[in-house]
C-alpha beads as a LAMMPS data file, in Angstrom:
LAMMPS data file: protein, C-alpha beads

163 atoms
162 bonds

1 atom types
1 bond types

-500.0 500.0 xlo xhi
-500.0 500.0 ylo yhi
-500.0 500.0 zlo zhi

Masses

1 110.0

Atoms # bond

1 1 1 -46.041 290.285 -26.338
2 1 1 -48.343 293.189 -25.883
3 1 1 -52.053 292.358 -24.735
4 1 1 -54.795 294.062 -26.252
5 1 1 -57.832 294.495 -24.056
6 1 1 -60.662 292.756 -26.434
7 1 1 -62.725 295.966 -24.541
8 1 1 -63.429 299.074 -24.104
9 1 1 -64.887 301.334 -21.486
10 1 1 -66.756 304.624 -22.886
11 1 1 -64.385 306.967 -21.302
12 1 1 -61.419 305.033 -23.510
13 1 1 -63.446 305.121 -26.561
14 1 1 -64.244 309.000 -26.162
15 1 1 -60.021 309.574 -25.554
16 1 1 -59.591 308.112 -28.972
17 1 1 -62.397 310.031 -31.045
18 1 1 -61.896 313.011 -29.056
19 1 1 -64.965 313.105 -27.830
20 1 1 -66.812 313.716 -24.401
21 1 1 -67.820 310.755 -22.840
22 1 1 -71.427 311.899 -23.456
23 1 1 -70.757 312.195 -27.273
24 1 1 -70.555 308.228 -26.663
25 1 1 -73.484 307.117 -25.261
26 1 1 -75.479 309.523 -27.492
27 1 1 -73.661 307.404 -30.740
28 1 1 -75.289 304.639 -28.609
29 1 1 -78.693 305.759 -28.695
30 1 1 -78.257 306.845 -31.986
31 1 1 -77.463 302.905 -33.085
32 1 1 -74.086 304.417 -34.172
33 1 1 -72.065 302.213 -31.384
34 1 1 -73.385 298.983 -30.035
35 1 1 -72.238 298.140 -26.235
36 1 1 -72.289 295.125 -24.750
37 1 1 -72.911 294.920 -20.683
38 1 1 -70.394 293.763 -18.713
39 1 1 -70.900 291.672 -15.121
40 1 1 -71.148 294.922 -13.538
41 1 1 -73.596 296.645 -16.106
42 1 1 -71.430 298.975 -17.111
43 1 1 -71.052 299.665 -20.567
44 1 1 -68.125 297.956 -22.811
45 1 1 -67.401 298.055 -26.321
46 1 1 -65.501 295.874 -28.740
47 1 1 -62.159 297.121 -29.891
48 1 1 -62.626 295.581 -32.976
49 1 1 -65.858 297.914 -33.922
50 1 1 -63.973 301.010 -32.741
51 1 1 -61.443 300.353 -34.748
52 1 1 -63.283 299.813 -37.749
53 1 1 -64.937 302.675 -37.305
54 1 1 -61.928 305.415 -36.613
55 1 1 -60.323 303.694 -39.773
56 1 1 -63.616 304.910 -41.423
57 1 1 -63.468 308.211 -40.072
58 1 1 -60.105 308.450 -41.205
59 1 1 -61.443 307.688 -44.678
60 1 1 -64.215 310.511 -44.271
61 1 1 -67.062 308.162 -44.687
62 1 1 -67.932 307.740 -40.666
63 1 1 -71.541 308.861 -39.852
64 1 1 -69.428 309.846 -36.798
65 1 1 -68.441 313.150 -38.253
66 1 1 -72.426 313.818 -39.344
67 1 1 -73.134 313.738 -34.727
68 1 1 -71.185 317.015 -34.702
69 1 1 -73.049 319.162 -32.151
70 1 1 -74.830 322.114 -34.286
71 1 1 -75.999 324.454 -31.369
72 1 1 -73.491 325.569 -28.695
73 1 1 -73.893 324.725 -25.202
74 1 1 -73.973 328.412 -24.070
75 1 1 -74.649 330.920 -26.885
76 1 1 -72.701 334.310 -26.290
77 1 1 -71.726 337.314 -28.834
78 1 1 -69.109 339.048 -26.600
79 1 1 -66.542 341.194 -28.239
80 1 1 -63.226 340.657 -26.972
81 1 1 -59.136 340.693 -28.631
82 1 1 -57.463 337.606 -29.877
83 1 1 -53.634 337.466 -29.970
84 1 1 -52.802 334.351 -32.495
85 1 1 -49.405 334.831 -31.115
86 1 1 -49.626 334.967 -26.910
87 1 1 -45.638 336.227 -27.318
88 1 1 -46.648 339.057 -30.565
89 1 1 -48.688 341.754 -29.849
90 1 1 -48.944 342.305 -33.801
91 1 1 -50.578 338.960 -34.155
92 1 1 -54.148 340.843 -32.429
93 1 1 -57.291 340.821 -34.157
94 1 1 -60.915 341.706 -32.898
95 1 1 -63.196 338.665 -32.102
96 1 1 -66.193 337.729 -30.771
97 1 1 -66.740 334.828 -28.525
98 1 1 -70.471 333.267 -30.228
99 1 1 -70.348 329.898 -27.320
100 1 1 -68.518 328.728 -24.883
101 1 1 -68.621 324.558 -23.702
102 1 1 -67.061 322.614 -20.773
103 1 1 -63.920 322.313 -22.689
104 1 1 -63.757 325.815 -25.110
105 1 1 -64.544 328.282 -26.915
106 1 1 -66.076 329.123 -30.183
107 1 1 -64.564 332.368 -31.876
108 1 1 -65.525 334.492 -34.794
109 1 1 -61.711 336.124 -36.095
110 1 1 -62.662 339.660 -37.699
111 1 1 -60.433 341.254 -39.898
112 1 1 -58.732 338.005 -39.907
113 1 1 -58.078 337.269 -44.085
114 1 1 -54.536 337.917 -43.201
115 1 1 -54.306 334.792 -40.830
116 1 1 -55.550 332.141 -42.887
117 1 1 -52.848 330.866 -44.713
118 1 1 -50.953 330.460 -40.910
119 1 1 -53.789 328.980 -39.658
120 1 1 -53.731 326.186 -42.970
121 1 1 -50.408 325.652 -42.633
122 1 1 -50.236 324.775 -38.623
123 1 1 -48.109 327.456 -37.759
124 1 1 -50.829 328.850 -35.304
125 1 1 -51.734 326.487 -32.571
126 1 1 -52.053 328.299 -29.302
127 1 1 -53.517 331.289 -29.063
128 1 1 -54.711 334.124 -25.833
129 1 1 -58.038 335.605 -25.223
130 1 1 -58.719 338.768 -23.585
131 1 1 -61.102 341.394 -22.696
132 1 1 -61.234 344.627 -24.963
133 1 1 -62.200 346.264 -21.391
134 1 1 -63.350 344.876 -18.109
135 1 1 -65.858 342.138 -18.486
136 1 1 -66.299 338.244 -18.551
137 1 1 -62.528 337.073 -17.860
138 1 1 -60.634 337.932 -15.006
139 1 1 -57.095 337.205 -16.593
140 1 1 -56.408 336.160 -20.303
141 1 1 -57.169 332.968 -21.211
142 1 1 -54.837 330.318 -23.450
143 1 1 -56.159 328.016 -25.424
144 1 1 -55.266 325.369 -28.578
145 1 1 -57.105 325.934 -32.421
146 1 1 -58.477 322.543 -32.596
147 1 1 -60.186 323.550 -36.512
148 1 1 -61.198 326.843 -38.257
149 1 1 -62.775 327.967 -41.330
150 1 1 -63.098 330.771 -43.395
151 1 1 -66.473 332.777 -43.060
152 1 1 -67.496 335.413 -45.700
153 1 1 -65.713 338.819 -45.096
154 1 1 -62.556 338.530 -43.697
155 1 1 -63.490 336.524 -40.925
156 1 1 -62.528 333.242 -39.496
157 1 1 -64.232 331.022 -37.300
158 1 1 -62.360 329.076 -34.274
159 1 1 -62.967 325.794 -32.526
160 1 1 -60.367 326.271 -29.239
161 1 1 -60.050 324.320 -26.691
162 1 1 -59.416 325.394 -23.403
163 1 1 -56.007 325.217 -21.786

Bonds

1 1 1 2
2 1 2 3
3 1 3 4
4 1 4 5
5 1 5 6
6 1 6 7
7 1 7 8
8 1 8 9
9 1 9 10
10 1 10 11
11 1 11 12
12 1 12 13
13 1 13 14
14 1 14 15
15 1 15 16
16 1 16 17
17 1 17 18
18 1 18 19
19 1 19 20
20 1 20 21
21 1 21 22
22 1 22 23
23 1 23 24
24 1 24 25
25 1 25 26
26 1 26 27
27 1 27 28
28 1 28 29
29 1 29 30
30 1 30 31
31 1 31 32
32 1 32 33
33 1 33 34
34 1 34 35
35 1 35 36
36 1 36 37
37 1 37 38
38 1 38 39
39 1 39 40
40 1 40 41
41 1 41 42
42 1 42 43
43 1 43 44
44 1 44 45
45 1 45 46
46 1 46 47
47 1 47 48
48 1 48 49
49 1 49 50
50 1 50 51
51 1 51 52
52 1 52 53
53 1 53 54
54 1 54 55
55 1 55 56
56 1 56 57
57 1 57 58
58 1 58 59
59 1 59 60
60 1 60 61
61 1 61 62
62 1 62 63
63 1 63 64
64 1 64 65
65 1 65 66
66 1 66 67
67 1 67 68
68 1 68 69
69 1 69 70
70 1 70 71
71 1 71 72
72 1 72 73
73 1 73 74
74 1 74 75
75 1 75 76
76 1 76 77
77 1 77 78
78 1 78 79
79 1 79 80
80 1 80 81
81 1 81 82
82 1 82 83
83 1 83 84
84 1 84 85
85 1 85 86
86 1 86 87
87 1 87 88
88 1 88 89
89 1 89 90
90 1 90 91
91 1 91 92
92 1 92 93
93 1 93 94
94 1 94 95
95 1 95 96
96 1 96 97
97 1 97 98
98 1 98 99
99 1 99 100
100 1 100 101
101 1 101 102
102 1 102 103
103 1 103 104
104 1 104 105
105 1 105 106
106 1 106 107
107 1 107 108
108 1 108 109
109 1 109 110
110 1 110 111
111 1 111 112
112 1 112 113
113 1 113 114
114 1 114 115
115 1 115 116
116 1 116 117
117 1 117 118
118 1 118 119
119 1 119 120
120 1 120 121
121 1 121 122
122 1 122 123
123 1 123 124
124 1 124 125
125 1 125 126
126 1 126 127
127 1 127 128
128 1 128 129
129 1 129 130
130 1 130 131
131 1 131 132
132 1 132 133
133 1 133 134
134 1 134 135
135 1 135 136
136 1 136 137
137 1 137 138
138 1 138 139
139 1 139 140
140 1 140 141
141 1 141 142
142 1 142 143
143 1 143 144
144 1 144 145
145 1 145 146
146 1 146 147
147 1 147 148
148 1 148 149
149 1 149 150
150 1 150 151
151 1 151 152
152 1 152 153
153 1 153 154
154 1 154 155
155 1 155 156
156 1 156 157
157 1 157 158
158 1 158 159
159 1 159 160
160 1 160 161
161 1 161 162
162 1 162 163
């Protein structure tokens, strides 16, 4: 019989929302998560209540998905080239990087209407980023489209994360 640990430690419960640990302990200041101490006065959380509450993010009714950070960490407009395929060189758009966190990047796709129905569909999931000349990366960069959406036009807006 598989045991179930009864709880969890912030760093497990960030792995399952996909989340930085951080994210966590701000849901616990914002009353959205309620820890209990353990011996060593480290934080725990019942598996139970995490549970409940993926299922209702799942469901789209979480207050979760209302704590999504609105300001980057580090606000950039650098113009660089996107390839949506790292293997097709007729896959490259312009793009701007507009903020870059610990873990990605945040990308604005211009000239990109032709992508989106790729991008819907999955069939774009790793992507490169380089410099239009020399500049802020030394080599290209490879990362994952964690979400998108389409701005007004032509252009597409990218969550990656960071290979």
């Amino acid at each position: 019989m598989f045991f179930r640990k009864p709880y969890l430690k912030a760093s497990e419960v960030a792995k399952l929302f996909d989340v930085n640990h951080s994210t966590v302990f701000s849901w616990v200041k914002k009353g959205i998560l309620r820890p209990v101490k353990s011996l060593g006065r480290n934080f725990r959380f019942r598996r139970e209540d995490i549970e409940y509450l993926l299922r209702s993010k799942d469901s789209g009714m979480s207050r979760v998905e209302t704590d999504k950070r609105t300001e980057p960490r580090f606000a950039v407009n650098y113009d660089v080239f996107v390839r949506l395929d790292p293997d097709d060189d007729s896959t490259a758009c312009p793009a701007s990087i507009r903020d870059i966190s610990s873990k990605g990047l945040g990308l604005v796709l211009h000239d990109a209407g032709r992508f989106v129905e790729k991008l819907a569909s999955g069939a774009i999931g790793r992507i490169s980023v380089f410099n239009k000349a020399t500049g802020l990366f030394k080599n290209m960069v490879l990362g994952n489209v964690r979400h998108f959406h389409v701005l007004e036009d032509d252009q597409v807006a990218l969550g990656v994360l960071v290979a």
